[in-house]
C-alpha positions in Angstrom: 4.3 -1.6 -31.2 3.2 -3.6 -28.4 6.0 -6.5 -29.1 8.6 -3.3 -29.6 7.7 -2.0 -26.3 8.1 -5.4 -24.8 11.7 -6.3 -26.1 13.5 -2.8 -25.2 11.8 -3.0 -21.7 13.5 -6.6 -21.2 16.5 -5.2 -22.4 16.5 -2.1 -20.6 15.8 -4.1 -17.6 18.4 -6.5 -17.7 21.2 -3.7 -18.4 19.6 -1.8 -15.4 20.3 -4.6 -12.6 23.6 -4.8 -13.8 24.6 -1.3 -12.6 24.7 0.2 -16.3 23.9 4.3 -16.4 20.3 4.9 -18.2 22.2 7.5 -20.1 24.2 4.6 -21.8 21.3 2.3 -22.2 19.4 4.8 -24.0 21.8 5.6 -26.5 22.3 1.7 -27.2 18.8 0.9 -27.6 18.1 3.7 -29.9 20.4 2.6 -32.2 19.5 -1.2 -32.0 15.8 -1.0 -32.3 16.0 2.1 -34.3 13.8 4.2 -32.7 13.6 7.8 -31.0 14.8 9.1 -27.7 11.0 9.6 -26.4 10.3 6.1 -27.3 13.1 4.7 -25.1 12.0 7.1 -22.0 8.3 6.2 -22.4 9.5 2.4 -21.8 11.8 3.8 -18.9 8.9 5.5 -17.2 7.0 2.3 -17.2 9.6 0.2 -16.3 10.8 2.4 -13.3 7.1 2.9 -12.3 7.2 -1.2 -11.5 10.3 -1.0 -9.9 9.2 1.1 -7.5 6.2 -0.9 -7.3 8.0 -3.8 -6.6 10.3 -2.3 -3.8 7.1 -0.6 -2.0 5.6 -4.6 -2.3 8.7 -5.8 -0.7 8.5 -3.2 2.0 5.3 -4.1 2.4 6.2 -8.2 2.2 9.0 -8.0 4.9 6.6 -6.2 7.3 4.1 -9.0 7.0 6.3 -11.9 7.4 8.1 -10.2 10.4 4.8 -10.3 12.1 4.1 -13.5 11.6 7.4 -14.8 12.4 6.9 -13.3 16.0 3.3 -15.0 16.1 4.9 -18.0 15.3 7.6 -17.9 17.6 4.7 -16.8 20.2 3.0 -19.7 19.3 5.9 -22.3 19.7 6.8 -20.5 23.4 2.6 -20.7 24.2 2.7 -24.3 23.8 6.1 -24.8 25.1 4.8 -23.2 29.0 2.5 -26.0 29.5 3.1 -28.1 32.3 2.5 -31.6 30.4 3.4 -31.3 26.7 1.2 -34.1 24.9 2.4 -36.1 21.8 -0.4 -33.7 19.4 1.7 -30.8 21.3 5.4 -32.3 20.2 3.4 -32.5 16.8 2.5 -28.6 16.4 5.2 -27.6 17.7 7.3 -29.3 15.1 5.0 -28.3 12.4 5.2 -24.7 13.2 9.2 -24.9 13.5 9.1 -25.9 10.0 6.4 -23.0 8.9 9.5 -20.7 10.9 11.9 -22.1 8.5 10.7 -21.2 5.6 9.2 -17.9 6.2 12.9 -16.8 8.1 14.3 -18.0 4.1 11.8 -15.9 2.5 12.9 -13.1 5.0 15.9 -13.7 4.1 15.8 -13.5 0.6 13.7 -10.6 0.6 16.0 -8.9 2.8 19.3 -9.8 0.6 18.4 -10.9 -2.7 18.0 -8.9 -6.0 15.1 -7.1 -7.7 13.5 -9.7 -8.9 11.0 -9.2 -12.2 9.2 -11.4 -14.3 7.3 -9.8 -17.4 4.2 -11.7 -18.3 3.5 -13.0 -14.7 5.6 -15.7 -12.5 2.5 -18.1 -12.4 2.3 -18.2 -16.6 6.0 -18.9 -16.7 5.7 -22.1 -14.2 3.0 -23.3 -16.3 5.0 -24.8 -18.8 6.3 -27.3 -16.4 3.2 -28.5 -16.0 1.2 -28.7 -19.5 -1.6 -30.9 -18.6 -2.6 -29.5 -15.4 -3.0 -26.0 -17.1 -4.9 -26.9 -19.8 -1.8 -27.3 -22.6 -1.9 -29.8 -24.8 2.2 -28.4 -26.1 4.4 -26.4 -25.2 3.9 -24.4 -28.9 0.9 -23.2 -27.3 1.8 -22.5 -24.3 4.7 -20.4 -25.9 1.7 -18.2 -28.0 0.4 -17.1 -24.9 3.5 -16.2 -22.9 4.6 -14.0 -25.9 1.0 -13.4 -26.1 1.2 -11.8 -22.0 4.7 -10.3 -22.4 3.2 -8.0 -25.3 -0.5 -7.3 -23.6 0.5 -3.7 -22.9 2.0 -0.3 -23.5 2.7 2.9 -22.3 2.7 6.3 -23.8 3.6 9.0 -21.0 1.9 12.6 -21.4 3.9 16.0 -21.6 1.6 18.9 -21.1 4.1 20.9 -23.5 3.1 19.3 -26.8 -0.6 18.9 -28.3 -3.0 16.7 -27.2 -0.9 16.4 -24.1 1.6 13.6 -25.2 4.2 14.0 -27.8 3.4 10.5 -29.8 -0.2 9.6 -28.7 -2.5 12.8 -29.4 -6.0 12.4 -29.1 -8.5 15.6 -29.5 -11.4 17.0 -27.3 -13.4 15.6 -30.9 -12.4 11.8 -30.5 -9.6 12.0 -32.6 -6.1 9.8 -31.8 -3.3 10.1 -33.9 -0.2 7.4 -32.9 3.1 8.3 -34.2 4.4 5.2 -35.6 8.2 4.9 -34.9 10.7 4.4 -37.0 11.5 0.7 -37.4 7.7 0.2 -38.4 7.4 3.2 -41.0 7.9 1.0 -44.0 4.7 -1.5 -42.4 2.3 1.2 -41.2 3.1 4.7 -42.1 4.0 7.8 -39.9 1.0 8.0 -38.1 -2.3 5.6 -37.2 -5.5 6.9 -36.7 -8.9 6.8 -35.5 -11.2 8.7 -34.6 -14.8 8.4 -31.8 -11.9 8.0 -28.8 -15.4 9.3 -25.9 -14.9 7.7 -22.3 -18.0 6.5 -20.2 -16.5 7.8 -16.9 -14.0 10.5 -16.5 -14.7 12.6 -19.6 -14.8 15.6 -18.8 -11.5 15.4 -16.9 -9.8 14.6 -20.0 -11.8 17.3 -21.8 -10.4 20.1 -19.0 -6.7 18.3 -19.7 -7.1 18.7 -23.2 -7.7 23.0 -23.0 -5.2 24.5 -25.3 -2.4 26.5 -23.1 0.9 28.1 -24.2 4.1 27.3 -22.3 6.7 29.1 -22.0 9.7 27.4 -22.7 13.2 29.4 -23.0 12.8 32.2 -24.7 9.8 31.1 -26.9 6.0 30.0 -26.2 4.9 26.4 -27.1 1.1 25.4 -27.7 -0.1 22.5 -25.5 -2.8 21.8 -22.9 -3.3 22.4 -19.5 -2.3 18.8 -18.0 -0.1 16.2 -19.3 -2.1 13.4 -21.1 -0.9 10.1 -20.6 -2.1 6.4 -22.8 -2.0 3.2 -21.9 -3.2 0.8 -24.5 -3.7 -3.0 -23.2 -5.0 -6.0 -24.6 -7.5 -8.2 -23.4 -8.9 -11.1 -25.2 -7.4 -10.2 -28.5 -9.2 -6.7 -28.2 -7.1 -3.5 -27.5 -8.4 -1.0 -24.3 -7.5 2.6 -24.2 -6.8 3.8 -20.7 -5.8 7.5 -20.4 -4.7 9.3 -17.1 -4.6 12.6 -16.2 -4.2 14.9 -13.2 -7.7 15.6 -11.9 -7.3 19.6 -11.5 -8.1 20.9 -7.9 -11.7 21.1 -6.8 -12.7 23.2 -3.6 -14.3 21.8 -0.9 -17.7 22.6 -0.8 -18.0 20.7 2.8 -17.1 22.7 6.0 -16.6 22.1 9.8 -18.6 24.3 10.8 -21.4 22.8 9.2 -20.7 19.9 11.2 -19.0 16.5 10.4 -20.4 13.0 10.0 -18.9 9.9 11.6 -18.4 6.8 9.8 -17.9 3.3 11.3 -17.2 0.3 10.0 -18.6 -2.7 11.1 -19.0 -6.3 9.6 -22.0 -6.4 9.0 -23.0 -2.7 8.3 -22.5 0.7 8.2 -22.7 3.4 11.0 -22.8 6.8 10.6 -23.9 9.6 12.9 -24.2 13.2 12.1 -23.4 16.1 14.7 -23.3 19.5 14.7 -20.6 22.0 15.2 -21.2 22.1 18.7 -21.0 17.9 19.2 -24.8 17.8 19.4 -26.6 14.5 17.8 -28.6 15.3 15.3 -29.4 12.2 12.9 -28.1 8.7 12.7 -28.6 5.8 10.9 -26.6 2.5 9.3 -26.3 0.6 6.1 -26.6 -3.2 6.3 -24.1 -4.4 4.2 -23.0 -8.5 3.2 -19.2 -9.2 2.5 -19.5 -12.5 3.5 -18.8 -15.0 0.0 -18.4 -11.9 -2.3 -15.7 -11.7 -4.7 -13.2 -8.3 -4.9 -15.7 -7.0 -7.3 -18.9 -7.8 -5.9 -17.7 -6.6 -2.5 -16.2 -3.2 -3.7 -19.8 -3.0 -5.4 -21.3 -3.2 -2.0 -19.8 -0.7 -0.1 -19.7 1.9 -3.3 -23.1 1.7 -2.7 -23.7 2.3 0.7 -20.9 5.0 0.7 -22.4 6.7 -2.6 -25.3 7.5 0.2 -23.4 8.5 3.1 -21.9 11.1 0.8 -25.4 12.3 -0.4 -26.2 13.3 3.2 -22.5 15.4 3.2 -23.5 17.0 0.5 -26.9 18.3 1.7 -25.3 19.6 4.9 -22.7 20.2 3.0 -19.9 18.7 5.7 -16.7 16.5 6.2 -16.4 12.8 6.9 -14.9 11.7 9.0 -13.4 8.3 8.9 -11.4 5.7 11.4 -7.5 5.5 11.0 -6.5 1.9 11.1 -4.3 -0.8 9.5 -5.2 -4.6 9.9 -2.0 -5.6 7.9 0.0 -6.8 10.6 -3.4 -8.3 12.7 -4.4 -10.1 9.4 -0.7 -11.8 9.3 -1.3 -13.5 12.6 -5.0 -15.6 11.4 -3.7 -18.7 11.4 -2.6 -18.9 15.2 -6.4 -17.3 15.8 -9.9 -19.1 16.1 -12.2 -19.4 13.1 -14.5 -17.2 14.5 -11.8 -14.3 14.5 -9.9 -14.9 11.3 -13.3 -15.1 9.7 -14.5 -12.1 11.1 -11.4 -10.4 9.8 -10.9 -11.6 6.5 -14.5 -9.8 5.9 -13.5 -6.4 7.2 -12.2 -4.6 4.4 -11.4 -1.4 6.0 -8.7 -0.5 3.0 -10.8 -1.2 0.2 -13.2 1.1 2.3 -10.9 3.8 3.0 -9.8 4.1 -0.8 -13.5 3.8 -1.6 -14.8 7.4 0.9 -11.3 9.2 -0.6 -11.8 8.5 -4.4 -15.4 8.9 -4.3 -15.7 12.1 -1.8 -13.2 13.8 -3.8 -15.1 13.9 -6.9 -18.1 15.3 -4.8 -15.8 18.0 -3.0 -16.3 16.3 0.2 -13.3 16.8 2.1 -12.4 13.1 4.1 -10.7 13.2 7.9 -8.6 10.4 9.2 -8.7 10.1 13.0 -7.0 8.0 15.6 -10.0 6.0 16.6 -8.7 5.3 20.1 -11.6 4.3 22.8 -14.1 5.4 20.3 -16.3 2.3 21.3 -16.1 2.5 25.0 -16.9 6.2 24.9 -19.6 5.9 22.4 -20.7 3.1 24.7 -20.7 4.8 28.6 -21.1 8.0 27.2 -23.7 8.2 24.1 -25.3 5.1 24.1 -27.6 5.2 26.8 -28.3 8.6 26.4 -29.4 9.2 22.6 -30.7 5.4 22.4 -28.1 4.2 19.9 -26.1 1.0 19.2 -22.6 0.3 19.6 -22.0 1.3 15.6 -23.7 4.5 15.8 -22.3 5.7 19.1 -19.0 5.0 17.4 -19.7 7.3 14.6 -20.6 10.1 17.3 -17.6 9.7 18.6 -15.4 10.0 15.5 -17.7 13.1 14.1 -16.9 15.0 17.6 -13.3 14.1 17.5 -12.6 16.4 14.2 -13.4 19.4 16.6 -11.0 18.1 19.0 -14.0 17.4 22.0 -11.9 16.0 25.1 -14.6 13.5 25.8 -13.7 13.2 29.9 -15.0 10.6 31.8 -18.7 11.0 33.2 -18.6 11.8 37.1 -20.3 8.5 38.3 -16.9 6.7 36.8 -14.4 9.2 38.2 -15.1 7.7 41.5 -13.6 4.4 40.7 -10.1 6.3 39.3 -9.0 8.6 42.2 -7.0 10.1 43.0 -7.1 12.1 39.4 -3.7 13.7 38.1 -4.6 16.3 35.8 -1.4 16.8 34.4 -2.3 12.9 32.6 -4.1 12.8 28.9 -8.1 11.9 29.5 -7.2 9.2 27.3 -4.8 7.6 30.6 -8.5 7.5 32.4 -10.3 5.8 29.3 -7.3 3.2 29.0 -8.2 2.6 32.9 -11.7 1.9 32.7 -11.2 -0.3 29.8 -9.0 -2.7 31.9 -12.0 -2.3 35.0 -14.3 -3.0 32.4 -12.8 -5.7 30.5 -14.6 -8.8 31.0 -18.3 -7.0 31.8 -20.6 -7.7 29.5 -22.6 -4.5 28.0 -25.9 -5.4 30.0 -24.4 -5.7 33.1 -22.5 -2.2 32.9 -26.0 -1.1 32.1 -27.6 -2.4 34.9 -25.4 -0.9 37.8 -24.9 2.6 36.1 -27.0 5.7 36.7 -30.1 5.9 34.0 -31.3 8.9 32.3 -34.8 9.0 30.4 -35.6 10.6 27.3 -38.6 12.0 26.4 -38.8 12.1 22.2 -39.3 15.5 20.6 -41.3 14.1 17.5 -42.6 16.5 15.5 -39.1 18.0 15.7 -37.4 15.1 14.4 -40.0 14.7 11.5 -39.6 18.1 11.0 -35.5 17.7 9.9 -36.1 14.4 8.5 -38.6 15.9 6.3 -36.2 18.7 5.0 -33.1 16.1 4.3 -36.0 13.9 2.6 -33.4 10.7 2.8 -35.6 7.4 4.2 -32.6 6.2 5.7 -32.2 8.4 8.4 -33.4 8.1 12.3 -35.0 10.9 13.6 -32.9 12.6 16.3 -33.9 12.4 20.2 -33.4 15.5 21.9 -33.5 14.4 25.2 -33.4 16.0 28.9 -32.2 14.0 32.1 -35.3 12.7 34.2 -34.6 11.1 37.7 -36.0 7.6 37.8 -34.8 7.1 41.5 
C-alpha cells in the first residue's frame, strides 16, 4: 500500500504543476491504478498538505534571505566608510560581494521559480553522485533505499461520518484496526487487514472521546459515526511500521482566570524567570529555573525546558491563573549572525524562544491553562528602575513582574525622581514615548551605577508571612515574597 500510495502521489504531482484540474486527475488515476475515489483524495490531502508546507517554507525562506541580504549590503557600505581601506578590507569586501551573489540568485529563484518537490528527501537523491562518501558500495543499493524512503509513509485522512472515524482505516475504542485493502491488491491480501491491541502511551483518551459513537445527519437520513474525524498515518522506520493517529483535541475550559492573578514568564539563557502577581499588580512569589542549552541536541534541549515549564504550570494550576508569556520573533535577528561577534551569535543560537513558545501553548493547553502573548516592550528597563530595587529581585524576575502586570493593562508611568530629567511632559504622548526616552539617557550606564545615584527604599521582610504562603503552595522552588514599606535612609 505504502509503494501504491507513493506512485499515484508522484503522478498526481507531476499532472498538478502542469496546470491539469484535480477533477481530471482523479478520474485518470482511478482507472490506471485501479483503485477507489477515497483512495485518490486521501493521497491528494497529503500531497496538498506539503504543498502548502512548502509555500509557507518559501514565505518563510524569502523573508530570511532578504534580511540578510540587507546585513550584507550593510556590511559592505560599513567597511566601505572607512577612511583608509586596508588590503584584509578589499579582501572582505570582495568575499561578502560574492556571499551577495548568490543569496540575490537564490532570491531570485525563490521568487520566480516553480514548486519545487522532491519525495524521499533532496539530500538522498544527491547521494548517488557520490557513492563512497555516503557509505555505498553501488548504486543497486543505493537504489533500495531511495525506493526504500519514497515508500516510508502513508496517509489515511479521517471523516467523522463513517465508523471508527475514517472510511478505510477503522480502529475501535478495544484496539481493533481494520484496513480496507484496495482494489488492485484484493487478489494478494484480501478485503480487509487486521489487528487488534492498537493502545497509545500518550494521547489515549483523546482518541477514546473521538471514537464516541454519534449519528449525523446527512440529507434526509442519519449516519452512525463518531464525534471527531479520525485520521492514520502509518510510517516506517527501520523496517518496522508506526501508527500515528490525529484527532481534534475537543474544547477544554479554562480553569485559569485573571482575576486570580497571572504569572510572568521570561526567558533568559541561562534560566527561567517567573514572577507571580496578583490581580491588583502586587508581588507575591518569584523564583527561576536554571536551565543548560548550551551543546544540547533538538531533543535534549526540548527535554529541558519541558521540564522546567511542566513546573511553572504546576504553580498556574494551584492558583489556578494565566501565563503570560513574551511576544517575540528572532528570525530575522538570527539571519544577520554572521556579521555579529561570537559572543552575540552564540548567545543567540542558544535562545530558543520558538521551541519555548510552542512548548507553554501545547503543554498549558492540556492543563486548561489559558497562555497570553504580550508585546514585551521596555519590560527590562521597567522591571529594572521600577521593581528591582524595590522587591529585591534580578533582572529575570523583575521582567516577569512586568509581563504578569501587563495582562491587566497596568500603565507602568515613570517614577517621579525620573520625570525630572523628561520635562516638559505632553500628556497627550503614550508612557511608552517617556520609557523609549530614558532608555537612550540610560544607554551606556551600567546597572550599578544607575543604582548608586537613584533614591533608595529599604525593605523590612515580613517572614512569618512569607513562610506562611510558601507553606500552603508547598513548591520548594518558590522565594518567599517581601512585603515591603518605604523607609528614608537620608
Amino acid at each position: 500500500m505504502a509503494a501504491l500510495y507513493s506512485n499515484i502521489e508522484g503522478d498526481m504531482h507531476s499532472c498538478l504543476m502542469s496546470g491539469e484540474k484535480i477533477g481530471i486527475i482523479e478520474k485518470s488515476l482511478q482507472s490506471k491504478y485501479q483503485v477507489d475515489s477515497t483512495t485518490v483524495r486521501n493521497v491528494y490531502q497529503n500531497l496538498k498538505g506539503k504543498h502548502k508546507s512548502i509555500k509557507e517554507l518559501r514565505k518563510t525562506r524569502i523573508k530570511d534571505l532578504k534580511s540578510t541580504i540587507k546585513s550584507i549590503q550593510s556590511a559592505i557600505k560599513k567597511r566601505l566608510k572607512k577612511k583608509v581601506v586596508t588590503q584584509k578590507d578589499r579582501f572582505i569586501i570582495h568575499q561578502k560581494k560574492r556571499r551577495l551573489a548568490i543569496k540575490q540568485h537564490k532570491l531570485d529563484k525563490l521568487l520566480n521559480g516553480n514548486l519545487s518537490l522532491c519525495f524521499g528527501t533532496k539530500k538522498l537523491f544527491l547521494a548517488q553522485f557520490n557513492l563512497e562518501a555516503n557509505g555505498y558500495n553501488s548504486h543497486d543499493e543505493w537504489l533500495a533505499d531511495w525506493r526504500k524512503a519514497r515508500t516510508s509513509n502513508f496517509m489515511m485522512v479521517g471523516a467523522k461520518t463513517y465508523g471508527g472515524g475514517n472510511q478505510l482505516c477503522r480502529l475501535t475504542s478495544d484496539g481493533e484496526l481494520s484496513i480496507t485493502v484496495p482494489t488492485c491488491l484484493l487478489h494478494q491480501f484480501g478485503s480487509h487487514v487486521k489487528c487488534d491491541g492498537i493502545k497509545f502511551k500518550h494521547g489515549q483518551t483523546f482518541i477514546d472521546l473521538a471514537l464516541t459513537s454519534t449519528r449525523h445527519k446527512r440529507g434526509n437520513s442519519y449516519r452512525n459515526g463518531t464525534e471527531k474525524a479520525v485520521t492514520h498515518r502509518f510510517v516506517r522506520k527501520k523496517d518496522r511500521w508506526y501508527l500515528h493517529t490525529t484527532v481534534e483535541l475537543p474544547d477544554i475550559p479554562w480553569i485559569s482566570h485573571s482575576q486570580n492573578g497571572a504569572i510572568g514568564i521570561d526567558l533568559n539563557v541561562k534560566n527561567i524567570a517567573w514572577a507571580y502577581c496578583d490581580y491588583e499588580g502586587n508581588l507575591q512569589h518569584h523564583g527561576q529555573i536554571n536551565i543548560d542549552l548550551e551543546g544540547k541536541s533538538s531533543g535534549q534541549a526540548t527535554h529541558i525546558l519541558s521540564q522546567a515549564i511542566g513546573q511553572i504550570i504546576e504553580i498556574a494550576l494551584d492558583q489556578k491563573c494565566p501565563l503570560v508569556i513574551e511576544k517575540l520573533d528572532f528570525s530575522s535577528k538570527k539571519t544577520r549572525l554572521r556579521e555579529h561577534g561570537k559572543g552575540y551569535a552564540k548567545m543567540l543560537s542558544q535562545f530558543a524562544y520558538s521551541k519555548f513558545s510552542d512548548l507553554v501553548h501545547s503543554k498549558a493547553r492540556l492543563s486548561a491553562i489559558q497562555v497570553v502573548e504580550i508585546n514585551p516592550a521596555y519590560s527590562s528597563l521597567i522591571g529594572m528602575i521600577k521593581f528591582m530595587g524595590l522587591y529585591g529581585l534580578n533582572s529575570g524576575t523583575s521582567s516577569a513582574l512586568v509581563l504578569a502586570r501587563r495582562n491587566f493593562r497596568f500603565s507602568e508611568r515613570l517614577p517621579r525622581c525620573l520625570n525630572a530629567l523628561l520635562q516638559p511632559v505632553d500628556s497627550n504622548k503614550h508612557v511608552w514615548h517617556y520609557w523609549a526616552t530614558t532608555s537612550k539617557l540610560l544607554k551606556g550606564c551600567y546597572r550599578h551605577s544607575f543604582f548608586n545615584v537613584r533614591i533608595r527604599f529599604g525593605v523590612k521582610p515580613n517572614i512569618q508571612s512569607s513562610w506562611e504562603k510558601r507553606k500552603i503552595l508547598g513548591k520548594s522552588i518558590l522565594t518567599p515574597t517581601i512585603p515591603s514599606y518605604p523607609l528614608c535612609l537620608g
